[in-house]
mmCIF entry with sequence, helices, sheets and N, C-alpha, C, O atoms, coordinates in Angstrom:
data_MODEL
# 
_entry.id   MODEL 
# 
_entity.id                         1 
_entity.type                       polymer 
_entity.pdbx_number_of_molecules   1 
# 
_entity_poly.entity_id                      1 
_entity_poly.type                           'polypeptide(L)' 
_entity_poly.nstd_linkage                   no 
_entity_poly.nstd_monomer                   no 
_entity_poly.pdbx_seq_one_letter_code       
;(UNK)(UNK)(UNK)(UNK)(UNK)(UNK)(UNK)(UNK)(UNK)(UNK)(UNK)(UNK)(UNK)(UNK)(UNK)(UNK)
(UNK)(UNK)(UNK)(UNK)(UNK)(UNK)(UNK)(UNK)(UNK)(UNK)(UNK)(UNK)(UNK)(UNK)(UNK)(UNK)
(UNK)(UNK)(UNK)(UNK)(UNK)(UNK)(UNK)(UNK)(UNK)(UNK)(UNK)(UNK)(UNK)(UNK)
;
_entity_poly.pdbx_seq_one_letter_code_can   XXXXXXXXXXXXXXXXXXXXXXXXXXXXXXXXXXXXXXXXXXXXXX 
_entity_poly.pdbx_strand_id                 A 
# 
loop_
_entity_poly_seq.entity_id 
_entity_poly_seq.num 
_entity_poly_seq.mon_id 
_entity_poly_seq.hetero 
1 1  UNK n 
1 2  UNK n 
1 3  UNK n 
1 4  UNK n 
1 5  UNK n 
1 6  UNK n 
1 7  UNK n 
1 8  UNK n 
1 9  UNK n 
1 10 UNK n 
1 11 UNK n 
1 12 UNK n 
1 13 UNK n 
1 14 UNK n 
1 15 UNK n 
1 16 UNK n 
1 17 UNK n 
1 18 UNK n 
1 19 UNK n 
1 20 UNK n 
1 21 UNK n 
1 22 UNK n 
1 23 UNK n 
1 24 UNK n 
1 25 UNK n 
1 26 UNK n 
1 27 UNK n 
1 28 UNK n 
1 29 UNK n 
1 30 UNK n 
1 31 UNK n 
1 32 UNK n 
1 33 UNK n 
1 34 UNK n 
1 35 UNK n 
1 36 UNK n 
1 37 UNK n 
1 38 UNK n 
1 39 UNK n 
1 40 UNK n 
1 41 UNK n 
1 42 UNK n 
1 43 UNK n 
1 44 UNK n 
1 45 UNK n 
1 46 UNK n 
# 
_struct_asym.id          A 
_struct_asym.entity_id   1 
# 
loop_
_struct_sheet.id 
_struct_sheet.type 
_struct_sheet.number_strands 
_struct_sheet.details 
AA1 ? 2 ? 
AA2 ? 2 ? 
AA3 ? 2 ? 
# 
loop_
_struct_sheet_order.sheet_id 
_struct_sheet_order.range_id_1 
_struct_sheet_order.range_id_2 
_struct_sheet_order.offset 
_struct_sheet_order.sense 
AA1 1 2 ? anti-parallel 
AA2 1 2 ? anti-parallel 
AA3 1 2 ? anti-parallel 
# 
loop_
_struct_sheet_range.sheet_id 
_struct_sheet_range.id 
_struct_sheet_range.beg_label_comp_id 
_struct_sheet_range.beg_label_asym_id 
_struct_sheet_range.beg_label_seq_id 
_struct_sheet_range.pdbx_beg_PDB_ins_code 
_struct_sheet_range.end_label_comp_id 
_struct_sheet_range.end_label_asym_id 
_struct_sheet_range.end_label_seq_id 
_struct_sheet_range.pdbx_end_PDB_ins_code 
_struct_sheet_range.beg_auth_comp_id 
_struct_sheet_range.beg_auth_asym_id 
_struct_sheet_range.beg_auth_seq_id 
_struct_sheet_range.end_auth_comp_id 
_struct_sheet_range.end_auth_asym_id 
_struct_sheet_range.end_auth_seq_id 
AA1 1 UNK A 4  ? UNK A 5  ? UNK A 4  UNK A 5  
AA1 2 UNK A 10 ? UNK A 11 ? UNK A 10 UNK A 11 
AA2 1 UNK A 19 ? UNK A 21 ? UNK A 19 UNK A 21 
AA2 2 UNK A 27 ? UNK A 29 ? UNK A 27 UNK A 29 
AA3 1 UNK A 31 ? UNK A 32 ? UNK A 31 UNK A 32 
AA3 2 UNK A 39 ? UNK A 40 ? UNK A 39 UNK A 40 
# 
loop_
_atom_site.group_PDB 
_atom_site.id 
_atom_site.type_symbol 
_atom_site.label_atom_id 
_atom_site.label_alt_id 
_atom_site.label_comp_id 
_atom_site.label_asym_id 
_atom_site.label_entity_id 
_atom_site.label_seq_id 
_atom_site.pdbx_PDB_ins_code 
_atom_site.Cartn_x 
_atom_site.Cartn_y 
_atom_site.Cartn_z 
_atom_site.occupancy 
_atom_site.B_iso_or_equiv 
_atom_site.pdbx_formal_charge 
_atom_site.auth_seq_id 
_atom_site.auth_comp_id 
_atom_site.auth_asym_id 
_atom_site.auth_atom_id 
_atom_site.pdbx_PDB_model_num 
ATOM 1   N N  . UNK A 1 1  ? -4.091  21.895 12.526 1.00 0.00 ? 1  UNK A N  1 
ATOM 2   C CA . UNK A 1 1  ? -3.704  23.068 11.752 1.00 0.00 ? 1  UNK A CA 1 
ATOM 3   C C  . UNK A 1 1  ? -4.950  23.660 11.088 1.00 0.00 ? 1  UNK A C  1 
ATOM 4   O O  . UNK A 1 1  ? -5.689  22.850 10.529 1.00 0.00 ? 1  UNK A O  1 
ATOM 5   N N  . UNK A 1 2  ? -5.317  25.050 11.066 1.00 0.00 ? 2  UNK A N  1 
ATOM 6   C CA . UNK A 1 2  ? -6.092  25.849 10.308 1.00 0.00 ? 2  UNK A CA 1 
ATOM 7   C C  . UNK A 1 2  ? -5.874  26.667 8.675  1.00 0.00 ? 2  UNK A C  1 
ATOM 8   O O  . UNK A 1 2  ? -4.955  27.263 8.113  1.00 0.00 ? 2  UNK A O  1 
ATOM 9   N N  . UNK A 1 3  ? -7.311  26.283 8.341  1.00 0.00 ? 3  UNK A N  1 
ATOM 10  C CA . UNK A 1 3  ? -6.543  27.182 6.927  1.00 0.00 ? 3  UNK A CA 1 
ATOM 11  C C  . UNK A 1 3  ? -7.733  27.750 6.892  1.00 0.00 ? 3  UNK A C  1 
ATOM 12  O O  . UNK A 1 3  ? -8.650  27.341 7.605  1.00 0.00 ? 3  UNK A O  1 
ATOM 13  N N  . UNK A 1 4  ? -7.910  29.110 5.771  1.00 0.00 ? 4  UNK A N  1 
ATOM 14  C CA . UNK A 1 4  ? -8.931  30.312 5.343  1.00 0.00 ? 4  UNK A CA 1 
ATOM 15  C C  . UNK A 1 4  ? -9.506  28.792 4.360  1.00 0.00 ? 4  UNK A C  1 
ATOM 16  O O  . UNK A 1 4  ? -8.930  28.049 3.565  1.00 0.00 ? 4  UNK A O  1 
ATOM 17  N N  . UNK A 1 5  ? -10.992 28.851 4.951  1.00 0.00 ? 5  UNK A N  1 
ATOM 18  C CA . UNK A 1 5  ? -11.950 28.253 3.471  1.00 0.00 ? 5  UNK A CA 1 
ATOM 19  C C  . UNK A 1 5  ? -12.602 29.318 2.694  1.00 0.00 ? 5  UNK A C  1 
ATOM 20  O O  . UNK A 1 5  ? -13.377 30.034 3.329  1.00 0.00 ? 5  UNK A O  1 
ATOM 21  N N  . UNK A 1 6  ? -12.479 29.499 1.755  1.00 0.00 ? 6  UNK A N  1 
ATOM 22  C CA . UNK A 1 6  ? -13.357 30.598 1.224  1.00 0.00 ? 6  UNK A CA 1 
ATOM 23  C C  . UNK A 1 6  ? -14.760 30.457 0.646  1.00 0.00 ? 6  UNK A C  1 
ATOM 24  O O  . UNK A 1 6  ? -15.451 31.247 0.002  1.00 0.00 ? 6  UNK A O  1 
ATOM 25  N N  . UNK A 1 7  ? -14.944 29.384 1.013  1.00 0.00 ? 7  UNK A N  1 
ATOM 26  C CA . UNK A 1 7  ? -17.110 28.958 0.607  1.00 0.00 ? 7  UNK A CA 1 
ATOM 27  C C  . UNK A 1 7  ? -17.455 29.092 1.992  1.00 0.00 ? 7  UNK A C  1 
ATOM 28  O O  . UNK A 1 7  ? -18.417 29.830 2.209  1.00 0.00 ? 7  UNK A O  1 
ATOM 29  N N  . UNK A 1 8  ? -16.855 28.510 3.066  1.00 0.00 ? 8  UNK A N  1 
ATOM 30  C CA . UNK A 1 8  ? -17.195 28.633 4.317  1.00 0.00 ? 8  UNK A CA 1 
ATOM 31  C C  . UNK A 1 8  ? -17.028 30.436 4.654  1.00 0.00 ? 8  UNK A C  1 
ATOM 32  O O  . UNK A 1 8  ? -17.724 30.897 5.559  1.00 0.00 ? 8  UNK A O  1 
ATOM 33  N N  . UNK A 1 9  ? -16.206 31.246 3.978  1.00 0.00 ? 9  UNK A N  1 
ATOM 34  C CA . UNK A 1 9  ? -16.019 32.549 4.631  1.00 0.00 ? 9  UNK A CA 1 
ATOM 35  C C  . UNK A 1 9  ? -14.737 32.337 5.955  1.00 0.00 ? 9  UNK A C  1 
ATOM 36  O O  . UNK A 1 9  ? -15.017 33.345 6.604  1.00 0.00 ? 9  UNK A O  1 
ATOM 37  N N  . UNK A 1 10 ? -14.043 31.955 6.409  1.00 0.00 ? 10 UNK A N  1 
ATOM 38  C CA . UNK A 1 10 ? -13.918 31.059 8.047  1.00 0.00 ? 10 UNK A CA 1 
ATOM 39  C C  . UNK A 1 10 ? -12.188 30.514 7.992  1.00 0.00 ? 10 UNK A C  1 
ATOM 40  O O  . UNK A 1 10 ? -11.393 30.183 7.113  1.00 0.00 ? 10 UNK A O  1 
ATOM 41  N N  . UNK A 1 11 ? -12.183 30.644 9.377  1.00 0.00 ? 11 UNK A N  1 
ATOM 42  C CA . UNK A 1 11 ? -10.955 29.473 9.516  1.00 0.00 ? 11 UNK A CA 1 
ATOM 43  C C  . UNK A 1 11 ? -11.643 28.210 9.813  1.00 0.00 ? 11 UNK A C  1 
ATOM 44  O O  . UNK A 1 11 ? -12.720 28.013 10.375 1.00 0.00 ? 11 UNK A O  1 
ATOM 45  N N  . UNK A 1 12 ? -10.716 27.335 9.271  1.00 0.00 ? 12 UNK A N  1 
ATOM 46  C CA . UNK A 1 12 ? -11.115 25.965 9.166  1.00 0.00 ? 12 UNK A CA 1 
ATOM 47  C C  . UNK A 1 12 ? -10.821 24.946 9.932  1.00 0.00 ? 12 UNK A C  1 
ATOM 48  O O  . UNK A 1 12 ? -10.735 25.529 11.013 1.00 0.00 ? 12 UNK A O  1 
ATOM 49  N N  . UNK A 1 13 ? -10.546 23.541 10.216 1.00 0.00 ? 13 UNK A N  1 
ATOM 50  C CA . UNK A 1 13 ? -9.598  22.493 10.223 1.00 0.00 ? 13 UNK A CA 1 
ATOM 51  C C  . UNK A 1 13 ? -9.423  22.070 9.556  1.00 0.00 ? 13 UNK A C  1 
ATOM 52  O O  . UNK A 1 13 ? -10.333 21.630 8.854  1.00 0.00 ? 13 UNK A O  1 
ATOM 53  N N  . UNK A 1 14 ? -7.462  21.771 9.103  1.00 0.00 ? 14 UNK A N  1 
ATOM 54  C CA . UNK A 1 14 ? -7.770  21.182 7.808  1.00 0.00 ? 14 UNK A CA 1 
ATOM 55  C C  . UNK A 1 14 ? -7.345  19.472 7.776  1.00 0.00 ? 14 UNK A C  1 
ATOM 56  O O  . UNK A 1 14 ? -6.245  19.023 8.101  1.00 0.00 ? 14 UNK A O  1 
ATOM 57  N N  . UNK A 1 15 ? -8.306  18.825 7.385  1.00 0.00 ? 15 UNK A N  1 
ATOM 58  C CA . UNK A 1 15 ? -8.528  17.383 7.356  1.00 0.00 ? 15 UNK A CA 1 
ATOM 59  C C  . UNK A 1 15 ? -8.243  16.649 6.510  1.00 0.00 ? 15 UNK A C  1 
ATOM 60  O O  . UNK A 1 15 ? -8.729  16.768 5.385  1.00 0.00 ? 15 UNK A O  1 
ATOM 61  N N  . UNK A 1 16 ? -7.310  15.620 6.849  1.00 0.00 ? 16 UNK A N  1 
ATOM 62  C CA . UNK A 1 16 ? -6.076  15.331 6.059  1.00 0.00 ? 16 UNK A CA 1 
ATOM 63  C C  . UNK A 1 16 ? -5.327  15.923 5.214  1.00 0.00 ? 16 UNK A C  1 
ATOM 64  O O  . UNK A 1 16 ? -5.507  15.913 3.996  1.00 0.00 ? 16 UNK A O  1 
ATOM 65  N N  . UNK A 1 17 ? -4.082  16.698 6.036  1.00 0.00 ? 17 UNK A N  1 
ATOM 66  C CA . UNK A 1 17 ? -3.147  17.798 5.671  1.00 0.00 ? 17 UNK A CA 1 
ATOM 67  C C  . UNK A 1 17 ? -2.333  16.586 4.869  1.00 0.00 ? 17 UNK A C  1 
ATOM 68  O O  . UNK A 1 17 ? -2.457  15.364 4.949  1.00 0.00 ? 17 UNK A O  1 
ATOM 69  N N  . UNK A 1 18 ? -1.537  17.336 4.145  1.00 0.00 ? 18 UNK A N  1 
ATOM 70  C CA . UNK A 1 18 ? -0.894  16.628 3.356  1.00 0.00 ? 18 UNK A CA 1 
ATOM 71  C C  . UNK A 1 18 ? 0.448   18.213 2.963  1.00 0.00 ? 18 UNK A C  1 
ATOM 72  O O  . UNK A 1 18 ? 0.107   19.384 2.796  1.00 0.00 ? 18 UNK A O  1 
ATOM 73  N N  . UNK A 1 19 ? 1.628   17.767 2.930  1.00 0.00 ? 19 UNK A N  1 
ATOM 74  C CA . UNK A 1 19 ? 2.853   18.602 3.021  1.00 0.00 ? 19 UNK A CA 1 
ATOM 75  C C  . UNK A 1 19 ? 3.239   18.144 1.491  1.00 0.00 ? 19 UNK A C  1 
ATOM 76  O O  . UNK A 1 19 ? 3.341   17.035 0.965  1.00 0.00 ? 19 UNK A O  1 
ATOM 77  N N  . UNK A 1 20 ? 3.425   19.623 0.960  1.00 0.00 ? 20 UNK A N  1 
ATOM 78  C CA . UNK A 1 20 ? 3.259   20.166 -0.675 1.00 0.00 ? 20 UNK A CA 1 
ATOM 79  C C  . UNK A 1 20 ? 4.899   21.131 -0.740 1.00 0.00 ? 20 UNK A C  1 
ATOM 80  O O  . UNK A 1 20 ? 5.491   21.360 0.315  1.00 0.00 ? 20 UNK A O  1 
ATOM 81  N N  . UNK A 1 21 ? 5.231   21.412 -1.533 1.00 0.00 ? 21 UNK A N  1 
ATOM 82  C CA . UNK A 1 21 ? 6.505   21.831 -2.040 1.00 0.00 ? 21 UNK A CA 1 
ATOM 83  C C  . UNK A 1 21 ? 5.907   22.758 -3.093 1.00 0.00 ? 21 UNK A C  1 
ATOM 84  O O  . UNK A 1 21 ? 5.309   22.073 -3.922 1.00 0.00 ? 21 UNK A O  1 
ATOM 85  N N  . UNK A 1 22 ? 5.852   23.905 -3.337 1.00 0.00 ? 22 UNK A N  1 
ATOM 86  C CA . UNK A 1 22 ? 5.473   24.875 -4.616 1.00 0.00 ? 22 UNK A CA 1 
ATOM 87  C C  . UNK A 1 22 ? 6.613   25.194 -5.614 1.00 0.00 ? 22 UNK A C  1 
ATOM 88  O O  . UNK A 1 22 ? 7.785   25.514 -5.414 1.00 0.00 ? 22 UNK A O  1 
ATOM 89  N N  . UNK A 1 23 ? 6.132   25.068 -6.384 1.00 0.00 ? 23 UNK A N  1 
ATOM 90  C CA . UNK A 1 23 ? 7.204   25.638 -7.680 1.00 0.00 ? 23 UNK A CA 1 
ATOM 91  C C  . UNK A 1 23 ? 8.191   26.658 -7.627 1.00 0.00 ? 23 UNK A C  1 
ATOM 92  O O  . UNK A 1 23 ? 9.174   26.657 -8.368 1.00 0.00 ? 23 UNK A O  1 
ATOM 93  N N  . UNK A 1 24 ? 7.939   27.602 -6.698 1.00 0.00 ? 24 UNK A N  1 
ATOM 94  C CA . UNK A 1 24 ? 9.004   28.063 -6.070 1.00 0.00 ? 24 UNK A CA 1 
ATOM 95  C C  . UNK A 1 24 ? 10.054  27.555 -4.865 1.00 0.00 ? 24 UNK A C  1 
ATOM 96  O O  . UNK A 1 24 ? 10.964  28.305 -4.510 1.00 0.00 ? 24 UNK A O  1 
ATOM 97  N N  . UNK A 1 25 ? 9.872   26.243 -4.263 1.00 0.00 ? 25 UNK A N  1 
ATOM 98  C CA . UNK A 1 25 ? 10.261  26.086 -3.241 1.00 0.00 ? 25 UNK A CA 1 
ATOM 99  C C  . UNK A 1 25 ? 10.047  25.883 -2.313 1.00 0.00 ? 25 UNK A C  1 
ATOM 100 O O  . UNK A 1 25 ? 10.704  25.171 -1.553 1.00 0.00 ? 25 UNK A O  1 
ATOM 101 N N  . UNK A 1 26 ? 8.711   26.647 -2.014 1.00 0.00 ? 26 UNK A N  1 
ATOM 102 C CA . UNK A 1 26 ? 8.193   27.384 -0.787 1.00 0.00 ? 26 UNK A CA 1 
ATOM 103 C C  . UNK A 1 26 ? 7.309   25.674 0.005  1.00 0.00 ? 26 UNK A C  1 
ATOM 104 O O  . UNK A 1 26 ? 6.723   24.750 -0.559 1.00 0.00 ? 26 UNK A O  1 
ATOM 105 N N  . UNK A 1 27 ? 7.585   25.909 1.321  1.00 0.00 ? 27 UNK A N  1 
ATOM 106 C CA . UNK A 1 27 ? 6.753   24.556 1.903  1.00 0.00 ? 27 UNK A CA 1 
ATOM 107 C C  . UNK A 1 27 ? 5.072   25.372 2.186  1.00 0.00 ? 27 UNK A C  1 
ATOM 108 O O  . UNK A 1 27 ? 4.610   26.488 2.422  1.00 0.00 ? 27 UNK A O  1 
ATOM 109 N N  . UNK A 1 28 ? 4.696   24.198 2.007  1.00 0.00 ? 28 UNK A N  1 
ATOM 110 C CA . UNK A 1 28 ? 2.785   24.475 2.009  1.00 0.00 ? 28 UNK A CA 1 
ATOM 111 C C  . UNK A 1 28 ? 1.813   23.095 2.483  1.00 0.00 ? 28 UNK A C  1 
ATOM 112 O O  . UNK A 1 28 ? 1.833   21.894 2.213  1.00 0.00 ? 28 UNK A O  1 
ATOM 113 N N  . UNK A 1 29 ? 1.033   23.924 3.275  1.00 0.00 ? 29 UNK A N  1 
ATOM 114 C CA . UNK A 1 29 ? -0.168  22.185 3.355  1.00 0.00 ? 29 UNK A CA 1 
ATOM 115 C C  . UNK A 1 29 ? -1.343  22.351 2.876  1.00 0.00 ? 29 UNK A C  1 
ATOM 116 O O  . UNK A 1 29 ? -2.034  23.313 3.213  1.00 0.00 ? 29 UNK A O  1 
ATOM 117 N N  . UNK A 1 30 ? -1.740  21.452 2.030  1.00 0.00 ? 30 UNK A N  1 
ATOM 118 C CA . UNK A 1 30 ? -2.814  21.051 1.491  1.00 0.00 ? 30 UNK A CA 1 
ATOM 119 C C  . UNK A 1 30 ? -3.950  20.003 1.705  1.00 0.00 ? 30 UNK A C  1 
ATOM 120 O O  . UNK A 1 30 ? -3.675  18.804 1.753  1.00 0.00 ? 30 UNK A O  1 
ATOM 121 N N  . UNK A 1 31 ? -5.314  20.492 1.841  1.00 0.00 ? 31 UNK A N  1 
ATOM 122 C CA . UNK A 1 31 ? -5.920  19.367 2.684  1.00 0.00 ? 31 UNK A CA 1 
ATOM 123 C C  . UNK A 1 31 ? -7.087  19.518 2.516  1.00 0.00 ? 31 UNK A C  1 
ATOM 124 O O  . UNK A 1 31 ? -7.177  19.802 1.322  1.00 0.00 ? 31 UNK A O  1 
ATOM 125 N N  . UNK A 1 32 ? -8.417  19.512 3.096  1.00 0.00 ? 32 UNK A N  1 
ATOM 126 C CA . UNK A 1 32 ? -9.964  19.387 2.735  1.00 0.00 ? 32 UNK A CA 1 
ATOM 127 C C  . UNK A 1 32 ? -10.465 20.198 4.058  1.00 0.00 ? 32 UNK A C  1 
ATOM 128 O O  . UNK A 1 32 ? -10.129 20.049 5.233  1.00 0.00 ? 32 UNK A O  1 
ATOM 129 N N  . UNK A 1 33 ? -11.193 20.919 3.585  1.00 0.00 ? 33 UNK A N  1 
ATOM 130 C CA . UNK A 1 33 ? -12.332 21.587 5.107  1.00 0.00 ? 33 UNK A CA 1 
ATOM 131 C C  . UNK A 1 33 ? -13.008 20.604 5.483  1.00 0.00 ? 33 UNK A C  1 
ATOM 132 O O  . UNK A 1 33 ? -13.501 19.695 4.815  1.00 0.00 ? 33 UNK A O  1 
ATOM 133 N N  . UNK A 1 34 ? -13.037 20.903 7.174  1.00 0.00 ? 34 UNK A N  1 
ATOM 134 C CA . UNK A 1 34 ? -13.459 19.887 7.831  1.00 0.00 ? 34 UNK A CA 1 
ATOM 135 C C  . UNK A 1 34 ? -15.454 19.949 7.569  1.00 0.00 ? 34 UNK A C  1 
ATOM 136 O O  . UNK A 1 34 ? -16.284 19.080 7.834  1.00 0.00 ? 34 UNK A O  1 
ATOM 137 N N  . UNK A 1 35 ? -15.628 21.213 7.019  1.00 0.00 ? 35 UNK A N  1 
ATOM 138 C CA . UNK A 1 35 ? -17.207 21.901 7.084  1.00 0.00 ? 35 UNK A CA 1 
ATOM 139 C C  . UNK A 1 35 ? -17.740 21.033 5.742  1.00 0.00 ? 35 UNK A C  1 
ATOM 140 O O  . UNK A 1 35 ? -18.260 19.943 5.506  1.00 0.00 ? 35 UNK A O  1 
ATOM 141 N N  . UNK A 1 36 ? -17.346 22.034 5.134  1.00 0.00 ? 36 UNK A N  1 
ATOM 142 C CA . UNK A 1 36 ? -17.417 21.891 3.558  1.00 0.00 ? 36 UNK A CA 1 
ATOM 143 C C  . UNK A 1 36 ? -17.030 20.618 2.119  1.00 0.00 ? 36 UNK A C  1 
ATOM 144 O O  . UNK A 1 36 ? -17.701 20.412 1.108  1.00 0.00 ? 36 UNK A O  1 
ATOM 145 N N  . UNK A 1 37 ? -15.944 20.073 2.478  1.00 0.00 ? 37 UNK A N  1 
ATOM 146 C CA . UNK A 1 37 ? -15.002 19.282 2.211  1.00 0.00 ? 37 UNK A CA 1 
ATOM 147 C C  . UNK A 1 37 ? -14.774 20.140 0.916  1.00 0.00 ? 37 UNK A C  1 
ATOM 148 O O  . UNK A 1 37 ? -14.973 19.559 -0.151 1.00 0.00 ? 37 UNK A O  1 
ATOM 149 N N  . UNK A 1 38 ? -14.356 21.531 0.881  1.00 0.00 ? 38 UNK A N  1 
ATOM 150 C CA . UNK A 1 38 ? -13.563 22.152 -0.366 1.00 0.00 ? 38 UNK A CA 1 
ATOM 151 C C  . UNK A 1 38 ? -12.630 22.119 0.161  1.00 0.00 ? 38 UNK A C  1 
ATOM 152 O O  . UNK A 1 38 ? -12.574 22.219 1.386  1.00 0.00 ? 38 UNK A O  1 
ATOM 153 N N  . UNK A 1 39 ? -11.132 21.899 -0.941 1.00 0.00 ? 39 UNK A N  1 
ATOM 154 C CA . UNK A 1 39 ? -10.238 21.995 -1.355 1.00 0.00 ? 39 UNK A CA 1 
ATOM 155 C C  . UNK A 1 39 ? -9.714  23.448 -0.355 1.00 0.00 ? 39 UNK A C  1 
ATOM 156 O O  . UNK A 1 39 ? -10.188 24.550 -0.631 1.00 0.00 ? 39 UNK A O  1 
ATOM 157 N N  . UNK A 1 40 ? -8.553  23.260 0.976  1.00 0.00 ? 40 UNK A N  1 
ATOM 158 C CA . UNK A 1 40 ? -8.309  24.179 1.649  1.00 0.00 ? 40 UNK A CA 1 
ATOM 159 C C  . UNK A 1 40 ? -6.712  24.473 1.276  1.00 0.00 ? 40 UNK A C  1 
ATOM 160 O O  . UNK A 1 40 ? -5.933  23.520 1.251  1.00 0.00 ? 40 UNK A O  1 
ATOM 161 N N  . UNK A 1 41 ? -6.349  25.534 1.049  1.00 0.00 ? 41 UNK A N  1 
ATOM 162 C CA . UNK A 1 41 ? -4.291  25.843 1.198  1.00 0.00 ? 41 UNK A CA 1 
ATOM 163 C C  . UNK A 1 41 ? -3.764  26.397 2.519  1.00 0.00 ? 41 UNK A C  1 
ATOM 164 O O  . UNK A 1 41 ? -4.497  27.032 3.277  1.00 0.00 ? 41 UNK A O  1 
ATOM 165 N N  . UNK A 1 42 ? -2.690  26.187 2.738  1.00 0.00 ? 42 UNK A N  1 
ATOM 166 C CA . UNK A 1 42 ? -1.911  26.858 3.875  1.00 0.00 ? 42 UNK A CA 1 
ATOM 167 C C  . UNK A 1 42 ? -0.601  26.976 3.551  1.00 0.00 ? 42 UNK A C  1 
ATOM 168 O O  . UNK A 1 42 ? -0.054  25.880 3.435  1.00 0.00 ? 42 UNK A O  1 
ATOM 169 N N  . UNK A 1 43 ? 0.182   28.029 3.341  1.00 0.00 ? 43 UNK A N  1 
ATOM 170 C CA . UNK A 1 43 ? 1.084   28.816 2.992  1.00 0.00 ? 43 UNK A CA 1 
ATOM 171 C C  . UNK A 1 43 ? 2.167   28.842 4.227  1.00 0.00 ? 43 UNK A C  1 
ATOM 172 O O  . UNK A 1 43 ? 1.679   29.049 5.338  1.00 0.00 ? 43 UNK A O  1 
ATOM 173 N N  . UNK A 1 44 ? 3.588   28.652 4.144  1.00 0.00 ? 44 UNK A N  1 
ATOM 174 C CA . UNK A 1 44 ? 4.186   28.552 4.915  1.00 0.00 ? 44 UNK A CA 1 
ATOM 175 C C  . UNK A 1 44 ? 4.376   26.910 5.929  1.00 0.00 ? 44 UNK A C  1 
ATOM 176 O O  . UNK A 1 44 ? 3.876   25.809 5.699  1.00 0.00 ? 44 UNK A O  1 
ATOM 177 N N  . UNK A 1 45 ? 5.202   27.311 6.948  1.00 0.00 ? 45 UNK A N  1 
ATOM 178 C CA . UNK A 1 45 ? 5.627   25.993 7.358  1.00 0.00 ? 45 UNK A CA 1 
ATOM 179 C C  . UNK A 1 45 ? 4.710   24.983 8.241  1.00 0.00 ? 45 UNK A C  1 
ATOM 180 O O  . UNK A 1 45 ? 3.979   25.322 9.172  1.00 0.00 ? 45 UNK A O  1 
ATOM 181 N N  . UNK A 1 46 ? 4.914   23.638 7.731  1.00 0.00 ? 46 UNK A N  1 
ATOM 182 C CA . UNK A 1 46 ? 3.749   22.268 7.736  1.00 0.00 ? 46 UNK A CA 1 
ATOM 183 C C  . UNK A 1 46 ? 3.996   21.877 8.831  1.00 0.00 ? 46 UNK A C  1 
ATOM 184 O O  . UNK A 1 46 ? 3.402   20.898 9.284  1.00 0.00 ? 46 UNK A O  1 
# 
């Protein structure tokens, strides 16, 4: 799965995704750039 890094500028891989629930409800994955190792989001379904 890919997510926007924004230090990289880029789509990413994101490395060790991990499946998140938001305060609204909403399903999301959360995980680390494979480049960078910043903190990556992905919005929608995991």
């Amino acid at each position: 799965m890919t997510a926007f890094c924004f230090k990289c500028r880029k789509k990413v891989e994101i490395k060790s995704p991990k499946k998140i629930t938001m305060k609204n409800g909403k399903p999301a994955t959360q995980g680390v750039c494979s480049k960078c190792g910043t903190k990556v989001f992905r919005i929608g379904k995991s």
